[in-house]
N, C-alpha and C positions, 0 to 999 in steps of 0.2 A: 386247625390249620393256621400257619402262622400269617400275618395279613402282607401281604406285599407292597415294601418301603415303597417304591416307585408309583404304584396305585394308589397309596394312599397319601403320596403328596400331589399327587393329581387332582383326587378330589378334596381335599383341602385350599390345593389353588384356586380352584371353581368355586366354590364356596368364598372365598377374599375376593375373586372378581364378582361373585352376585353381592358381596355383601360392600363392598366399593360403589360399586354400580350405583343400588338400592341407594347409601346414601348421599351420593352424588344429585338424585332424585330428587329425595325429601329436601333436600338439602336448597333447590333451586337453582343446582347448578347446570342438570341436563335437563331433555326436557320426556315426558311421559315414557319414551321410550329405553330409558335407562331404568326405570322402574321393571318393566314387564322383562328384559334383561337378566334381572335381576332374579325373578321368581323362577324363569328358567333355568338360571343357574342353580336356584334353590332345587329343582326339580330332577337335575344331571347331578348334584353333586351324589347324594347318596345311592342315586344305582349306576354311575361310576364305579364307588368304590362296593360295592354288595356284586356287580357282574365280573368287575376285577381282580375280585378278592384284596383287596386293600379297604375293608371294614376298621376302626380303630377305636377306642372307647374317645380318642381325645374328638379325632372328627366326627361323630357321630355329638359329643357336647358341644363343639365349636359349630355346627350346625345350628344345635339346637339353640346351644346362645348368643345366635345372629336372629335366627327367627322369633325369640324374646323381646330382644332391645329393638328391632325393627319392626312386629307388629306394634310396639307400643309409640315409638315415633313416627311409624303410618298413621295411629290414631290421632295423635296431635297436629301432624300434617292435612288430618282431615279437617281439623278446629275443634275437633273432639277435648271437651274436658275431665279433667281426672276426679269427678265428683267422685262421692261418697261408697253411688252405687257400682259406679263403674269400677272402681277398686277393692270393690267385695266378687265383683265378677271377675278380675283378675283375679285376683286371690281362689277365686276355686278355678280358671282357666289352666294357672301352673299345674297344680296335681292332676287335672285332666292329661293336660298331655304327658307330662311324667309317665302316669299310666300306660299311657298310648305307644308310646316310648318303648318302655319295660315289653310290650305285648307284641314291640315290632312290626304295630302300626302304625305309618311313617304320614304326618298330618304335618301342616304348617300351618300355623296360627297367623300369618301375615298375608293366608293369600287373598284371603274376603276383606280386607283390608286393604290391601295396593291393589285391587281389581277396584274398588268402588273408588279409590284414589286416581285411577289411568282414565277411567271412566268418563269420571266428573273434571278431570283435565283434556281429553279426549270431545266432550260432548258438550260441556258446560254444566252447570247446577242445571 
């Protein structure tokens, strides 16, 4: 079935507003609640377009490589440093979800990330 143009700049849209959002956040431009915005956009955008039939290989990467560059500048928003080990656990993180991906289990690697970020803005250290 072929994906439907209309649906799936829908959820592409969703996706540039979670991913706006998100780094409007990190960014310290809004404030926590532009974050958690953000995840739920993460979380409409793809079954948007999977209920609408507007799936597309480009949304389905542009998704994916939002939730990439944003859990890794959630990390550093947290004061997180990019030590030695923490870039060997990236490094097997990608092909995880790669995997996860391929099996068309839809995981976001950002979200235990801007949850302990909303959190810890939300409540304090």
């Amino acid at each position: 079935m072929r994906p439907s143009h209309r649906s799936a700049f829908f959820a592409c849209a969703v996706t540039t507003l979670g991913l706006a959002s998100s780094l409007l956040w990190l960014g310290g431009v809004l404030p926590w609640w532009a974050g958690l915005f953000g995840l739920l956009c993460d979380a409409a955008d793809g079954e948007i377009a999977r209920r609408s039939g507007g799936v597309t290989t480009f949304g389905a990467l542009y998704d994916w490589s939002a939730d990439l560059v944003l859990c890794a500048l959630g990390w550093a928003h947290l004061g997180g440093t990019f030590s030695p080990a923490s870039l060997v656990l990236l490094a097997f993180l990608v092909p995880v979800q790669v995997a996860l991906h391929l099996k068309q289990v839809h995981f976001s690697g950002r979200t235990g990330v801007f949850v302990a970020g909303i959190l810890l803005e939300v409540f304090g250290p």
